[in-house]
GUNUMAR-985234 format. One record per residue: residue in one letter; residue number from 1; x, y, z of N, C-alpha, C in turn. Coordinates in steps of 0.001 Angstrom, whole numbers, plus 500000, padded with zeros to 6 digits. Layout:
drendren / kenu / n_X / n_Y / n_Z / ca_X / ca_Y / ca_Z / c_X / c_Y / c_Z
A / NUM / X / Y / Z / X / Y / Z / X / Y / Z .
...
% end
This chain:
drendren / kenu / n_X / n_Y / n_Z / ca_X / ca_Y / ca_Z / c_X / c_Y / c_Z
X / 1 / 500848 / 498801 / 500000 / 500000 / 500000 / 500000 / 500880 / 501245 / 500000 .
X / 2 / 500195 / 502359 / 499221 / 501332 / 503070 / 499171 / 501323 / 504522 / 500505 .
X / 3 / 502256 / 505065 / 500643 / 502573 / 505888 / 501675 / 501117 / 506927 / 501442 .
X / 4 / 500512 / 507718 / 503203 / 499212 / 508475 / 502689 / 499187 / 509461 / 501907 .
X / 5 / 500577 / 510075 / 502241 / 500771 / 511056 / 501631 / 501155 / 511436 / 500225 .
X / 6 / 501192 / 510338 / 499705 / 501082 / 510075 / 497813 / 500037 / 509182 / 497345 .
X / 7 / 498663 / 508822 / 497725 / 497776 / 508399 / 497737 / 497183 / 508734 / 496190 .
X / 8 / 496718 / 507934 / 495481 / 496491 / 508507 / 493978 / 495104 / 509170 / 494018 .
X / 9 / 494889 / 510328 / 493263 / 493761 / 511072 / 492921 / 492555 / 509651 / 492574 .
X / 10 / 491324 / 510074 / 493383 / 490390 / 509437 / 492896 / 488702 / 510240 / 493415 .
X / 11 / 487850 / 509732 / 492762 / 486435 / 510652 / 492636 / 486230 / 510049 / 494145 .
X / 12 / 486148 / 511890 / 495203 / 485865 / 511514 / 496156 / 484292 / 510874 / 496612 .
X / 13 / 484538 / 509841 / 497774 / 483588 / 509449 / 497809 / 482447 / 510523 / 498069 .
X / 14 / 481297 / 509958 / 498198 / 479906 / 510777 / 498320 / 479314 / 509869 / 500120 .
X / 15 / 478987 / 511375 / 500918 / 477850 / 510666 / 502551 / 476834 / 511739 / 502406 .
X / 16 / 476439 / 510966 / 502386 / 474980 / 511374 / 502365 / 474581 / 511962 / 503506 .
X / 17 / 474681 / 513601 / 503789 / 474299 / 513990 / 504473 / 472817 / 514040 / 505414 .
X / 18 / 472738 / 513737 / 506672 / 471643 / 513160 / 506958 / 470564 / 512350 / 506224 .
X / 19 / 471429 / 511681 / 505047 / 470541 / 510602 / 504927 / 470321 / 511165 / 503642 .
X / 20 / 470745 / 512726 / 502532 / 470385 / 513419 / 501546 / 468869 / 513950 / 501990 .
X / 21 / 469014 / 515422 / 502695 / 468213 / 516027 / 503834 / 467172 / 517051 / 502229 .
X / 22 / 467923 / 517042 / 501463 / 467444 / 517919 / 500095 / 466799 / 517006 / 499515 .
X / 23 / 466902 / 515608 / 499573 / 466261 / 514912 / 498780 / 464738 / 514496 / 498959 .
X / 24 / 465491 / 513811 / 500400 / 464219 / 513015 / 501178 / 463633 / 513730 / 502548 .
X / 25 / 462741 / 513550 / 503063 / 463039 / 513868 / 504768 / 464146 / 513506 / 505760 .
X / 26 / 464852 / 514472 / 506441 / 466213 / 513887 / 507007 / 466114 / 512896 / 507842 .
X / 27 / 466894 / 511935 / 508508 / 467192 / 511565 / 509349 / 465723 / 510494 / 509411 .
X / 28 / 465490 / 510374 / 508461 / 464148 / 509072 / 508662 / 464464 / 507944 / 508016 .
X / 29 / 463135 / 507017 / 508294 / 463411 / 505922 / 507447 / 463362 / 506275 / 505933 .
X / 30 / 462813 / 507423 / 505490 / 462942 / 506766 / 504180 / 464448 / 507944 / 503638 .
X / 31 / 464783 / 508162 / 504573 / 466524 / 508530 / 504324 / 467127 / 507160 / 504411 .
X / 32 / 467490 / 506501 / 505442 / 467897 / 505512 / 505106 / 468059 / 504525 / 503935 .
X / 33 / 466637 / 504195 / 503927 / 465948 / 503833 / 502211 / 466619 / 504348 / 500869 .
X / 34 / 466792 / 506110 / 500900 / 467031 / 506411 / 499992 / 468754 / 506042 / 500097 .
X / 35 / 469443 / 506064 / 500925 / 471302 / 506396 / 500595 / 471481 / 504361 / 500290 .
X / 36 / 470525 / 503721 / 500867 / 470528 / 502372 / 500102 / 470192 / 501982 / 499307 .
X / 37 / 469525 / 502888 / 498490 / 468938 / 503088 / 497104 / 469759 / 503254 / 496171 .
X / 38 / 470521 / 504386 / 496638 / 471440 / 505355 / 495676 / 472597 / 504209 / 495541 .
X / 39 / 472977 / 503419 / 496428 / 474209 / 502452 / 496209 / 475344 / 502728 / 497169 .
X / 40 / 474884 / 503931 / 498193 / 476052 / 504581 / 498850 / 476714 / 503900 / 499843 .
X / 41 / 477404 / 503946 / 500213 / 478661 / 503395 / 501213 / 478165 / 503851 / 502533 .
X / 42 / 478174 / 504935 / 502533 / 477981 / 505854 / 504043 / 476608 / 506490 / 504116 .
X / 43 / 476588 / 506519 / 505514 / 475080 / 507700 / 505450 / 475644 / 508447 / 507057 .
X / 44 / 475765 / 509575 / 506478 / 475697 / 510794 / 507812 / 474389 / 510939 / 508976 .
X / 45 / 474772 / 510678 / 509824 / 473542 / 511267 / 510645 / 473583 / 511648 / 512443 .
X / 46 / 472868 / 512047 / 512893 / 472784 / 512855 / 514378 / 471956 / 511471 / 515330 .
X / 47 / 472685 / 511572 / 516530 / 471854 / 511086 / 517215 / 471709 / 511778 / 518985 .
X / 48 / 470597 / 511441 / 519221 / 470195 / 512120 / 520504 / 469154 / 510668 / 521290 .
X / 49 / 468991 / 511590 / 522416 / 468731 / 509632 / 523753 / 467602 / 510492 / 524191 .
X / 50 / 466541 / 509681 / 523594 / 465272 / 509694 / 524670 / 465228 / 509594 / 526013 .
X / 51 / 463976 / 509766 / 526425 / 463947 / 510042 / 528269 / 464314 / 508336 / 528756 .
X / 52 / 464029 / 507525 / 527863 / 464269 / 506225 / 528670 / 465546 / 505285 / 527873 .
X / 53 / 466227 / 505992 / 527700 / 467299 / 505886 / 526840 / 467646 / 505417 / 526165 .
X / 54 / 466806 / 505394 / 524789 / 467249 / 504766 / 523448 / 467874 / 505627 / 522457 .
X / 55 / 468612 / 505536 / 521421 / 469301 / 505873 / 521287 / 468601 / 506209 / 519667 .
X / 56 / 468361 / 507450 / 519141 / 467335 / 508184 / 517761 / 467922 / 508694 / 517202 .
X / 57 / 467580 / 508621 / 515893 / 468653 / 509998 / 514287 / 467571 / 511108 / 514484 .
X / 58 / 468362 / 511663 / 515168 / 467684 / 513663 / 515272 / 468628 / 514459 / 515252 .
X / 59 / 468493 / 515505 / 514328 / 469848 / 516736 / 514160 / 469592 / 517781 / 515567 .
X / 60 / 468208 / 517407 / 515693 / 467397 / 518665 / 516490 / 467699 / 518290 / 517777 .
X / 61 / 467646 / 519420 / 518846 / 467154 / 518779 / 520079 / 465658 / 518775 / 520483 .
X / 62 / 465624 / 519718 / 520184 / 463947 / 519753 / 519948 / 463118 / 519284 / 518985 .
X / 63 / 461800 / 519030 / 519067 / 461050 / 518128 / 517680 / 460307 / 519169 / 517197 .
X / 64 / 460572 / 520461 / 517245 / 459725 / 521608 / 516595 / 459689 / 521555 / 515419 .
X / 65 / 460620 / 521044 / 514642 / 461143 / 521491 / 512923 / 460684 / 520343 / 512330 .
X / 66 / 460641 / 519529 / 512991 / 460656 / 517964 / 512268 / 459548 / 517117 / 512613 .
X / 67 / 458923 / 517431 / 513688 / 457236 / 516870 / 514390 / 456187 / 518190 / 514310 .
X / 68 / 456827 / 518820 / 514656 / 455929 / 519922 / 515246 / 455460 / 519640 / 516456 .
X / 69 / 456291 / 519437 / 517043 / 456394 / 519290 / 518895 / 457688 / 520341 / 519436 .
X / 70 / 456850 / 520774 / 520714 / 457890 / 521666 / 521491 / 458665 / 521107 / 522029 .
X / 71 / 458315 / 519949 / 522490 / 459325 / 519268 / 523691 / 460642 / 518493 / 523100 .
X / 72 / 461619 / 518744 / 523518 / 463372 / 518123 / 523523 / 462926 / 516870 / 523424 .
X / 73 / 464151 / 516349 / 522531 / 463727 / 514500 / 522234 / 463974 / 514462 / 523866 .
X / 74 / 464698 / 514374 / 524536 / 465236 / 513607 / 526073 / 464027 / 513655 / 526700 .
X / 75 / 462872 / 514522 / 526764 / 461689 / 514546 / 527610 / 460934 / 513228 / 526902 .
X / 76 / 460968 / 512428 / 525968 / 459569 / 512061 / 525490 / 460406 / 510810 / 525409 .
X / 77 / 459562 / 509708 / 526100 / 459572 / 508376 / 526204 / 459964 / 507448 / 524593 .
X / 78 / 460613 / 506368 / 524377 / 460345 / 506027 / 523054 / 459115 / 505529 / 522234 .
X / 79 / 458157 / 504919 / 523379 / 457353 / 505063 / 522648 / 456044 / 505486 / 522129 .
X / 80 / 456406 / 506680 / 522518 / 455769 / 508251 / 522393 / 456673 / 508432 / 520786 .
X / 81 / 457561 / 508795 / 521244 / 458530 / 508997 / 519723 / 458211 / 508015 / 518273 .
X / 82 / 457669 / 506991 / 518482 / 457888 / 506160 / 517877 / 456936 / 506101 / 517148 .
X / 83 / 455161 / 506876 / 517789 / 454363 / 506948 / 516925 / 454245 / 508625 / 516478 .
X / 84 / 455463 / 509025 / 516682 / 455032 / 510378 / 516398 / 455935 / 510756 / 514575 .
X / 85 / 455103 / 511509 / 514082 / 455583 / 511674 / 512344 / 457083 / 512394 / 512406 .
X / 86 / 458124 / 511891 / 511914 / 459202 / 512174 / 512611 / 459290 / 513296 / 510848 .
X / 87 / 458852 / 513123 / 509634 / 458769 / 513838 / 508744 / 458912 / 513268 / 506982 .
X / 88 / 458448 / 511585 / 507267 / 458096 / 511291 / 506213 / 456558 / 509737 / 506855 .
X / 89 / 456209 / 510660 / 507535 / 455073 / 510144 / 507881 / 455082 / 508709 / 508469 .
X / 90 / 456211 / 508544 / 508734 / 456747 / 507140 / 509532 / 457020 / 507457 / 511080 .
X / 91 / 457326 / 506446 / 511793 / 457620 / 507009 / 513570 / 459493 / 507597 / 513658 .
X / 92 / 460594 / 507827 / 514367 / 462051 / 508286 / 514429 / 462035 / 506771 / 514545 .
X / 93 / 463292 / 507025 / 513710 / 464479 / 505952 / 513362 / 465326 / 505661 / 514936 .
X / 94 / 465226 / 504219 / 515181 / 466412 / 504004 / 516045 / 467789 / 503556 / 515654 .
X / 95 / 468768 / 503839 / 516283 / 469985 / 503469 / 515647 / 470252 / 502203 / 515918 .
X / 96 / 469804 / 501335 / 516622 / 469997 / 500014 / 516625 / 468955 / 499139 / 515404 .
X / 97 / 467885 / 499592 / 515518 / 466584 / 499436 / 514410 / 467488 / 499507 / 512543 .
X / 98 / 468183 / 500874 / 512778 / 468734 / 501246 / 511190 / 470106 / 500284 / 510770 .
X / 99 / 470763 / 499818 / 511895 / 472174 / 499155 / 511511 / 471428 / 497657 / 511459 .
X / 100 / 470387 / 497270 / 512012 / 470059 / 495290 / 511621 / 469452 / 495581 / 510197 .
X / 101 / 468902 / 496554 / 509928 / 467941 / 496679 / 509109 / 468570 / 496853 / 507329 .
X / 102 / 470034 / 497485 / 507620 / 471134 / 497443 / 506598 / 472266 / 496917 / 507127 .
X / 103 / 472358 / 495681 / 507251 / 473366 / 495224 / 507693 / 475260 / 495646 / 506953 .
X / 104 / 474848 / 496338 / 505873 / 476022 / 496259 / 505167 / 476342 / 497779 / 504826 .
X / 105 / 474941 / 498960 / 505326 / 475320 / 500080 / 505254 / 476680 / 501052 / 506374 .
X / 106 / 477483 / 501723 / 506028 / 478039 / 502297 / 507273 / 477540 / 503336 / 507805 .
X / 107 / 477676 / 504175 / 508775 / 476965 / 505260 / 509820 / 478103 / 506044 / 509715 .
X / 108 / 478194 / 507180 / 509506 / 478870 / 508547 / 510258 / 477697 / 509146 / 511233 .
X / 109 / 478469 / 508629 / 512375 / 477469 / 509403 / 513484 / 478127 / 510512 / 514469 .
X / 110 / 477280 / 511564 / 514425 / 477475 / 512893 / 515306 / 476864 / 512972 / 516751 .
X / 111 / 477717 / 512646 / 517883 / 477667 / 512910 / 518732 / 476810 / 513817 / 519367 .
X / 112 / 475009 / 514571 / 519662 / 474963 / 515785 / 519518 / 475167 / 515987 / 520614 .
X / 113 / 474690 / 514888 / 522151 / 475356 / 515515 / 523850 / 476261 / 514302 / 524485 .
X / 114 / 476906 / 515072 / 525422 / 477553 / 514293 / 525924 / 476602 / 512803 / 526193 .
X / 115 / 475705 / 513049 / 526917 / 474759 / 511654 / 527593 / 474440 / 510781 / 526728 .
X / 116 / 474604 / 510962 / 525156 / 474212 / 510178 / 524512 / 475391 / 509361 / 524197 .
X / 117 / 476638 / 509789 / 524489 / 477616 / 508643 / 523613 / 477845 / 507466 / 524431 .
X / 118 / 477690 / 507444 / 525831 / 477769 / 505886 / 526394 / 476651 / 504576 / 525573 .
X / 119 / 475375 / 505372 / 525478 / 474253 / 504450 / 525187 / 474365 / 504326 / 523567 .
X / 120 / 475284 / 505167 / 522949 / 475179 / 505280 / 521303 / 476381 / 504135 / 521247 .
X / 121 / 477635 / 504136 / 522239 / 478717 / 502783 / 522116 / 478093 / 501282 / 521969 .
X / 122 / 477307 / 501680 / 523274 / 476755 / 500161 / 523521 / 475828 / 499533 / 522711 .
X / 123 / 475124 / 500542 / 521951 / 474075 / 500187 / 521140 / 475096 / 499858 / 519582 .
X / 124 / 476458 / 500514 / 519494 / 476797 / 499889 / 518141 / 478017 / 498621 / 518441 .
X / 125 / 477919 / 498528 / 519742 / 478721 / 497084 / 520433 / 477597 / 495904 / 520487 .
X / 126 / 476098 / 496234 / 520401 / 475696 / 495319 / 520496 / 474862 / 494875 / 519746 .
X / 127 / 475297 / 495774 / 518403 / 474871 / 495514 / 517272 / 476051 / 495096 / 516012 .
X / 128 / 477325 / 494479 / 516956 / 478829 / 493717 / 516391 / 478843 / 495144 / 515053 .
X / 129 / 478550 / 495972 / 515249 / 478698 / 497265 / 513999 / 480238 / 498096 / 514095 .
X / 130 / 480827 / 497862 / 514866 / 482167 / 498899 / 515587 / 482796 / 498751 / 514211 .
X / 131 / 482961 / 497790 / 513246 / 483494 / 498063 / 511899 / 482933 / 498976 / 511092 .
X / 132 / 481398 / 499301 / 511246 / 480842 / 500055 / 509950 / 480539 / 501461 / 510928 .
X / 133 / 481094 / 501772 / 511641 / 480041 / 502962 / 512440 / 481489 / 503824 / 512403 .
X / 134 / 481506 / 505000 / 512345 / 482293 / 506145 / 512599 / 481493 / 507293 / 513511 .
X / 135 / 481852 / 507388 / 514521 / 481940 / 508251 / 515713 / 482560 / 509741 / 515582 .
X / 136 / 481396 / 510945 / 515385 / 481913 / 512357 / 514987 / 481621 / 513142 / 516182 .
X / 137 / 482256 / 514508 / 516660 / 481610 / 515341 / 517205 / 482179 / 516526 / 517188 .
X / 138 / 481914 / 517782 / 517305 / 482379 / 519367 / 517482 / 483449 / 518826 / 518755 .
X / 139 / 483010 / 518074 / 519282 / 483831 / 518065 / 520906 / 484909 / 517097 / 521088 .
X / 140 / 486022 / 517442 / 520974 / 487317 / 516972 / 521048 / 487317 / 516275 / 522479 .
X / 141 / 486606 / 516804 / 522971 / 487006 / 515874 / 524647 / 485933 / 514671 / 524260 .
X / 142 / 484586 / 515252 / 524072 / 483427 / 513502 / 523691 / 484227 / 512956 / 523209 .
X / 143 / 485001 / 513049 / 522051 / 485115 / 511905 / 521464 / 486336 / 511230 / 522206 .
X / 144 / 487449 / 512100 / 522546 / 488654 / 511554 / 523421 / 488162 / 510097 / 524918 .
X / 145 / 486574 / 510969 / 525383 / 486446 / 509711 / 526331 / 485694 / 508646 / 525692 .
X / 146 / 485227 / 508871 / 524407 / 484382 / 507934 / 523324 / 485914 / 507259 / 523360 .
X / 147 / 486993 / 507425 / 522781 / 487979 / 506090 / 522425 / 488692 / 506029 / 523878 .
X / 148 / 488698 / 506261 / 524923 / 489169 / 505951 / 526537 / 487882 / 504397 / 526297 .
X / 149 / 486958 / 504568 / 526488 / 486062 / 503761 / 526654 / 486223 / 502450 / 525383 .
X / 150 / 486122 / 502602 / 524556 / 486146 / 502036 / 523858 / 487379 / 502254 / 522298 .
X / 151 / 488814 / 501302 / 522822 / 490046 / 501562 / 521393 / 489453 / 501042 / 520158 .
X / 152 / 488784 / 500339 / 519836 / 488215 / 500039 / 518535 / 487826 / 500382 / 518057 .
X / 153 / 487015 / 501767 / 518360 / 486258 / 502986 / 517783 / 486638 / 503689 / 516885 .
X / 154 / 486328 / 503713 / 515594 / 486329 / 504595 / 514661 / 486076 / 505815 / 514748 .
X / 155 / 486795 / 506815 / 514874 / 486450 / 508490 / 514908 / 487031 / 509475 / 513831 .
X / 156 / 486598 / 510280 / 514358 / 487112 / 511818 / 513240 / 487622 / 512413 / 514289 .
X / 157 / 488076 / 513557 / 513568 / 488614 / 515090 / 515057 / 487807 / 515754 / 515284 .
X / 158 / 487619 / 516028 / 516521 / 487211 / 517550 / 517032 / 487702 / 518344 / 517031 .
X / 159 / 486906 / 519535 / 516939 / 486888 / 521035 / 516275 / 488689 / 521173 / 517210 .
X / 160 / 489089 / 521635 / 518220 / 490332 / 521792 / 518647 / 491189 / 521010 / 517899 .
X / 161 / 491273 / 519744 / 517534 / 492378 / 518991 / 517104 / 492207 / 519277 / 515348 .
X / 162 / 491605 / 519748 / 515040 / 490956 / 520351 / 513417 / 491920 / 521938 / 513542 .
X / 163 / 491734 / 522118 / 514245 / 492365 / 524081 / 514322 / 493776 / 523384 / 514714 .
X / 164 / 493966 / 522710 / 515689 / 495815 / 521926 / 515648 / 496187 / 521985 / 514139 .
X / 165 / 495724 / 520396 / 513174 / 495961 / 520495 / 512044 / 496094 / 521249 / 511082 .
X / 166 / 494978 / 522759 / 511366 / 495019 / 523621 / 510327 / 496328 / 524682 / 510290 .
X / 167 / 496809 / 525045 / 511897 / 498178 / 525179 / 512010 / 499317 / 525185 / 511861 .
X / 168 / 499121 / 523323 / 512113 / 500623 / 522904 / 511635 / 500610 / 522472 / 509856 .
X / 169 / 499361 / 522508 / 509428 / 499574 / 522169 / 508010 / 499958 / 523786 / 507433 .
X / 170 / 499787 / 524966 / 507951 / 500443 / 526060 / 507571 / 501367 / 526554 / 507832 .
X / 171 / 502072 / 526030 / 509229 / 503352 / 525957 / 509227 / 504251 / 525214 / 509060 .
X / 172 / 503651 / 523868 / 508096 / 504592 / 522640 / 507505 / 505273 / 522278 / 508874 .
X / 173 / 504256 / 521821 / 510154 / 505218 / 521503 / 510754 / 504474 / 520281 / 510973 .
X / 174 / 505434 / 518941 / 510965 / 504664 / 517531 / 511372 / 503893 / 517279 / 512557 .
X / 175 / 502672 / 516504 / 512493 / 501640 / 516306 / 512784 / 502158 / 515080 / 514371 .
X / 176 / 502339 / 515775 / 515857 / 502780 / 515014 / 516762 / 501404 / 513862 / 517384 .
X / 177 / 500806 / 513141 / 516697 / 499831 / 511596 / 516831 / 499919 / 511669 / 518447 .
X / 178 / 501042 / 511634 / 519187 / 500951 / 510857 / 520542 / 500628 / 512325 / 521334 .
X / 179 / 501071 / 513032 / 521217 / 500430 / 514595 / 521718 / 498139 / 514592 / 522034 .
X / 180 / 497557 / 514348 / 521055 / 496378 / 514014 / 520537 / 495892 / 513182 / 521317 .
X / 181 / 496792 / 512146 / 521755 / 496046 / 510844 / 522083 / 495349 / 509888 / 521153 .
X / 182 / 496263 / 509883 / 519813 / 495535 / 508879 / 518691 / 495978 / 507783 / 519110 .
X / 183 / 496835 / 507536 / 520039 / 497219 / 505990 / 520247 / 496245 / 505341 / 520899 .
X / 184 / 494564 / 506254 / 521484 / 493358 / 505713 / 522153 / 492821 / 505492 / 521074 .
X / 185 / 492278 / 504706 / 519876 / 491465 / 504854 / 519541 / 491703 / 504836 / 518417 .
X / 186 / 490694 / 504733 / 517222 / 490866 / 505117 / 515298 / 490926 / 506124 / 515073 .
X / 187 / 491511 / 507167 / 514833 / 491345 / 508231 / 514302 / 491744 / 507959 / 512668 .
X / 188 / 490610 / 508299 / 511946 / 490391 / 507699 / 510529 / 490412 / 508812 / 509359 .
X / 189 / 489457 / 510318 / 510170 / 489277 / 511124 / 509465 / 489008 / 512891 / 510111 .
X / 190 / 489133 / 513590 / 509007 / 489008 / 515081 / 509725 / 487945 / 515637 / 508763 .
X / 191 / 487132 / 516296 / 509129 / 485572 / 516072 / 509164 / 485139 / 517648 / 508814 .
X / 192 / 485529 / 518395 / 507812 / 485291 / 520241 / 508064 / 485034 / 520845 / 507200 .
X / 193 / 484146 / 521632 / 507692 / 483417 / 522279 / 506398 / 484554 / 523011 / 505380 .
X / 194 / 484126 / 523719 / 504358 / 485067 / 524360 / 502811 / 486155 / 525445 / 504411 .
X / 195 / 485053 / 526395 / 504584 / 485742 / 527706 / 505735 / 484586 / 527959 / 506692 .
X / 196 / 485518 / 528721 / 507834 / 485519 / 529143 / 508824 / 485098 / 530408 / 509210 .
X / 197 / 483911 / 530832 / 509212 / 484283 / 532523 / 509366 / 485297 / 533507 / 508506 .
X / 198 / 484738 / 532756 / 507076 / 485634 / 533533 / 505888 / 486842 / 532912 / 505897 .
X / 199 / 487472 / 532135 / 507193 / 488914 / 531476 / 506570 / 488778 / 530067 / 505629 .
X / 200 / 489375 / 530024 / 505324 / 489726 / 528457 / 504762 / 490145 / 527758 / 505374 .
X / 201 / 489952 / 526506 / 505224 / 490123 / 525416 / 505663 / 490580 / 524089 / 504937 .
X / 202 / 490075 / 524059 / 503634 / 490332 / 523090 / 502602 / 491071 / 523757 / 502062 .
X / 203 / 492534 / 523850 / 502383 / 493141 / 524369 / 501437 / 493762 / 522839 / 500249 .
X / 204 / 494935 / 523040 / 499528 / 496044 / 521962 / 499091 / 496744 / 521206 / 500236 .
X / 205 / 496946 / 522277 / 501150 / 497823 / 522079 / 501798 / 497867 / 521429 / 502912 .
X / 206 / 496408 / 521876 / 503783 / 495478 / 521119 / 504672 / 495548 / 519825 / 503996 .
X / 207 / 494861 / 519317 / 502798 / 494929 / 518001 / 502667 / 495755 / 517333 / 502838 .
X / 208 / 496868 / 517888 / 502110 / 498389 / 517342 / 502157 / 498757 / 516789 / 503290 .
X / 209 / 498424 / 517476 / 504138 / 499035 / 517396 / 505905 / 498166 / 517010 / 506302 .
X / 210 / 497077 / 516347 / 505971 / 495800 / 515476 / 506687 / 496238 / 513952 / 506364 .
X / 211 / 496673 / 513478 / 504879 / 496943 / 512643 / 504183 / 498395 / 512296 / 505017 .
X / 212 / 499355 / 512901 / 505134 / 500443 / 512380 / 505945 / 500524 / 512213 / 507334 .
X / 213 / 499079 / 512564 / 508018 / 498837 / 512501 / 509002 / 497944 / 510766 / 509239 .
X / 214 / 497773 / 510371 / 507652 / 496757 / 508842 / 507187 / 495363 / 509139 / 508176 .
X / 215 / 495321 / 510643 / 507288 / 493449 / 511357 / 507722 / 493107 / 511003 / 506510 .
X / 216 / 491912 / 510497 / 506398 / 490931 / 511006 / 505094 / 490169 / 512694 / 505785 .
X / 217 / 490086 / 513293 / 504366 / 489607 / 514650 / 504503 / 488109 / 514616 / 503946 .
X / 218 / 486952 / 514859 / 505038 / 485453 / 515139 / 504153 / 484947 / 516667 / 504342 .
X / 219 / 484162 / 516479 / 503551 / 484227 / 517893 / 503655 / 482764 / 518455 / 503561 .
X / 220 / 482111 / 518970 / 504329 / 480612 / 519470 / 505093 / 480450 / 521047 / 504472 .
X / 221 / 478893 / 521197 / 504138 / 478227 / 520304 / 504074 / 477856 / 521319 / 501966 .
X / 222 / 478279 / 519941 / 500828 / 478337 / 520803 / 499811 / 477450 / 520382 / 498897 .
X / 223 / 476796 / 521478 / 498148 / 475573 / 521295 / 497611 / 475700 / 521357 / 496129 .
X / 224 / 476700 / 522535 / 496109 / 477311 / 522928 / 494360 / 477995 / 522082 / 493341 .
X / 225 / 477435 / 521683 / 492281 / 478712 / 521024 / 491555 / 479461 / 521512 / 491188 .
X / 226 / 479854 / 522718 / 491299 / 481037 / 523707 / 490983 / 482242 / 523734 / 492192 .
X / 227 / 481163 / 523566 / 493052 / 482228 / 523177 / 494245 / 482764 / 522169 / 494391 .
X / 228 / 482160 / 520582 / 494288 / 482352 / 519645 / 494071 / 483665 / 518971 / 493515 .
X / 229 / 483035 / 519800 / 492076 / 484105 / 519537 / 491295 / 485741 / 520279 / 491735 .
X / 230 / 485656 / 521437 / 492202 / 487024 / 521758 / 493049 / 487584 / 521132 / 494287 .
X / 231 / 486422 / 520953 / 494908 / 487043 / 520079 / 496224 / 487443 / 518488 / 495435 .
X / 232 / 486954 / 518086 / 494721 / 487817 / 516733 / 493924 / 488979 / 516972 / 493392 .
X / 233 / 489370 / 518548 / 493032 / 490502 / 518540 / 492262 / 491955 / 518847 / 493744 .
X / 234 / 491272 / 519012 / 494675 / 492113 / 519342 / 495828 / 492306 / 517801 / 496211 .
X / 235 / 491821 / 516561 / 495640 / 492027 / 515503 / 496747 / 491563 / 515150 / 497879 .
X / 236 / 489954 / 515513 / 497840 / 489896 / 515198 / 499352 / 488710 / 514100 / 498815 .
X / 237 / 489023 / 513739 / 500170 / 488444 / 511875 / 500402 / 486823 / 511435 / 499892 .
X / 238 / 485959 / 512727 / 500559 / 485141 / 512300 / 500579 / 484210 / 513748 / 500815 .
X / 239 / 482665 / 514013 / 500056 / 482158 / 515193 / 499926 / 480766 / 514899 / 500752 .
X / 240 / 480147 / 515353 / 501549 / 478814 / 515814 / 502520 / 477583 / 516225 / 502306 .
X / 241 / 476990 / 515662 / 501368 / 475982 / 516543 / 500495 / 474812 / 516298 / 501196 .
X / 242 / 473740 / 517242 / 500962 / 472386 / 517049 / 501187 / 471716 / 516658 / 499764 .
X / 243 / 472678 / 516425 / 498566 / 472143 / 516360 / 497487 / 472766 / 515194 / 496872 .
X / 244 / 473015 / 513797 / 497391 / 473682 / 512664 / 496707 / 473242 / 512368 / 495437 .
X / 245 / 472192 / 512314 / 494679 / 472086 / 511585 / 493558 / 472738 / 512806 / 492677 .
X / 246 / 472619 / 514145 / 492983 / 473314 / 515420 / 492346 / 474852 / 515064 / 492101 .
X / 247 / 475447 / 514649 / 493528 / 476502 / 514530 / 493452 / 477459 / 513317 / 492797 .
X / 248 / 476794 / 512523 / 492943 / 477344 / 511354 / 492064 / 476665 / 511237 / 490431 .
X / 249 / 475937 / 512274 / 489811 / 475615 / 512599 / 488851 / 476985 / 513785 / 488001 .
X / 250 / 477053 / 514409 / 489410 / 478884 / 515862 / 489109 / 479699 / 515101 / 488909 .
X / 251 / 479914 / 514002 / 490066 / 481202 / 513205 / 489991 / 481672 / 512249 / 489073 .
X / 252 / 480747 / 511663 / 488910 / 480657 / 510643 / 487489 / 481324 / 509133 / 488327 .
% end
């Protein structure tokens, strides 16, 4: 295999952002449906823990946008949730329910509170999934006690260890792994939108120094095939769309 950092150009993959949130209704069953439709590898999605702690694909904390309920998923029992129209007229998706149900699909899953990642481990430990599931969050510490708890865990970086990288990939200075604490855990990938508050982030160079770091680079959350097509010409791993059949229509 060859070194990461000379890795040959190829059409980055496509995740289906919540499930392709432009396409279908997000984060439901018939998201699911659809990114197993499309042929896709991955499907992006959020999860949050009901009051009796099961473990649901919700971006929201609240069900205002997506039920038309006031109340925070954590207040409402599951199966309250379960008959309620989560937004393609079906009940919320459980994450143990969505991984038997595609046995062969993978998960990028987002961390959204702390309380949920003990019951989100156990639920993809006891669904033998720890190969197909990738573990995301804004929070560099969640995920740090996500791989304390569990070394087999597939993760990305948090936002702090993302601003590390963006650093030292601008000051060409090598990427210190045992500093991080990657020796807990998978660290597989770095997970960030195009920019920052007008900065960049995807630069050449960022990739470069993600790739010798043996990061895959994805990149949140892109809708344009104009963009597309540039973030492919930069090399990065893999693109975030709310628009998959768009995007693998750009990509060819």
């Amino acid at each position: 295999m060859p070194p990461a950092a000379s890795r040959t150009r190829r059409r980055p993959a496509v995740i289906a952002h919540r499930g392709g949130g432009s396409e279908v209704p997000e984060n439901t069953w018939s998201a699911v449906e659809h990114v197993a439709a499309l042929g896709l590898e991955w499907m992006e999605t959020d999860l949050r823990l009901t009051a009796d702690g099961i473990v649901v694909l919700s971006h929201d904390e609240d069900l205002r946008r997506t039920a038309n309920d006031p109340r925070a998923v954590g207040e409402v029992m599951w199966a309250e949730l379960a008959d309620l129209d989560s937004g393609d007229g079906r009940g919320f998706v459980r994450l143990d329910d969505a991984l038997y149900a595609h046995p062969t699909m993978k998960f990028n899953i987002d961390l959204k509170d702390s309380n949920v990642v003990q019951a989100a481990l156990q639920t993809v430990r006891d669904a033998n999934a720890l190969e197909r599931v990738r573990f995301a969050s804004f929070s560099a510490r969640r995920l740090a006690v996500l791989r304390r708890q569990e070394p087999r865990a597939m993760t990305s970086l948090g936002v702090s260890d993302v601003l590390g990288l963006m650093l030292r990939s601008e000051a060409a200075v090598p990427l210190p792994q045992t500093r991080w604490g990657w020796t807990r855990g998978r660290v597989d990938a770095v997970q960030v939108p195009e920019s920052y508050h007008g900065v960049p982030v995807v630069t050449r160079r960022f990739v470069a120094s993600a790739h010798t770091a043996d990061l895959e680079v994805h990149v949140w959350t892109v809708d344009e095939p104009e963009r597309m097509r540039q973030l492919a010409d930069l090399n990065v791993d893999a693109i975030m769309t709310d628009v998959p059949t768009l995007a693998l229509q750009t990509l060819g």
